[in-house]
N, C-alpha and C positions, 0 to 999 in steps of 0.2 A: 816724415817721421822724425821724432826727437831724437839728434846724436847721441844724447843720452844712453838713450834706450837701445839705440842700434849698438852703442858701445857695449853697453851690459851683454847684449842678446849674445854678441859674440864672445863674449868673455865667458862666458854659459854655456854655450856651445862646446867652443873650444877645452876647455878645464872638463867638461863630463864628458869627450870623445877622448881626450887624453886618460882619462881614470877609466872607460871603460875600454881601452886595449889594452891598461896593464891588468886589468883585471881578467879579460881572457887568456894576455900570457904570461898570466899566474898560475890560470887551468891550465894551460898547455904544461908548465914545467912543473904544476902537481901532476900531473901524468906519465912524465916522464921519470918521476922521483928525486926532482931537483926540491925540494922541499922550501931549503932555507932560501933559493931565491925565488920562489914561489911567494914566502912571505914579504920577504922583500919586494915586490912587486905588490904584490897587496898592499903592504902598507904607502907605498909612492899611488896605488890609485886612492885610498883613500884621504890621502892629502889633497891631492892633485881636486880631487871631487868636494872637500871641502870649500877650498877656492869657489867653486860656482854655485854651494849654496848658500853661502857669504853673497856672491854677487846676488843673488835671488832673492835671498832676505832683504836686503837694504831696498829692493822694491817692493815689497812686503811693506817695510817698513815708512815710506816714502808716502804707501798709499794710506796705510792707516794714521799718517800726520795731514792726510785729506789732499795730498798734491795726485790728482789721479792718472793711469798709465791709460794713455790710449793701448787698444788694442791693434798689433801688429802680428802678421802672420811671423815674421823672426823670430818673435818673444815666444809665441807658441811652440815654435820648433825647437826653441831654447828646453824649453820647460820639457816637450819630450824626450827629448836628449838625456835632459837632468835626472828624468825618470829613468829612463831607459840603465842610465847606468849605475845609478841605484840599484836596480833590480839586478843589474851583472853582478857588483858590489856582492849585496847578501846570498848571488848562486855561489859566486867565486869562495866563499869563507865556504859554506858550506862542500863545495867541490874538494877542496884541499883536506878539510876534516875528512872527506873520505876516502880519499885517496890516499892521504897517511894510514887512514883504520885498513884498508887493502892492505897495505904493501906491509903491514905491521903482522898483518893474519896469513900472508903467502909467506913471510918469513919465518911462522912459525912451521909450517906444515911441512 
């Protein structure tokens, strides 16, 4: 396997398990009615998650200049990852919108 690519794969990995834990303990402290560092956690996963699709594009982009990526089982587990925490990503926004709209409606009653 190309260093390259084992570099990338783990740079991938790493940057989307790191955005998708703050992005669960974002949910956790919207739940708890920590709100402002719920955001703040949110915003550091969505950075952090940045980073690896920066690294994901430049192979993207790598291949559409015709240099092509062999297929490694890494890269794949990269790219799940990537996914995966994408998907925590748009729960996570979503979760905090409602968990502020809760705690906004139990404090009226």
């Amino acid at each position: 396997m190309d260093e390259e690519l084992e570099e990338v794969s783990f740079t991938i990995i790493a940057s989307a398990g790191t955005a998708r834990s703050c992005y669960i303990e974002a949910m956790d402290k919207a739940e708890a009615g920590k709100f402002e560092e719920a955001e703040a956690l949110l915003k550091e996963g969505q950075k952090t998650f940045i980073g690896a699709h920066d690294a994901h594009f430049g192979l993207i982009q790598k291949e559409a200049e015709g240099n092509k990526t062999e297929f490694a089982l890494i890269l794949m587990h990269a790219e799940d990852q990537l996914m995966s925490a994408e998907a925590f990503g748009i729960l996570a926004e979503r979760h905090i919108a409602l968990a502020k709209r809760l705690a906004d409606l139990e404090s009226r009653a």
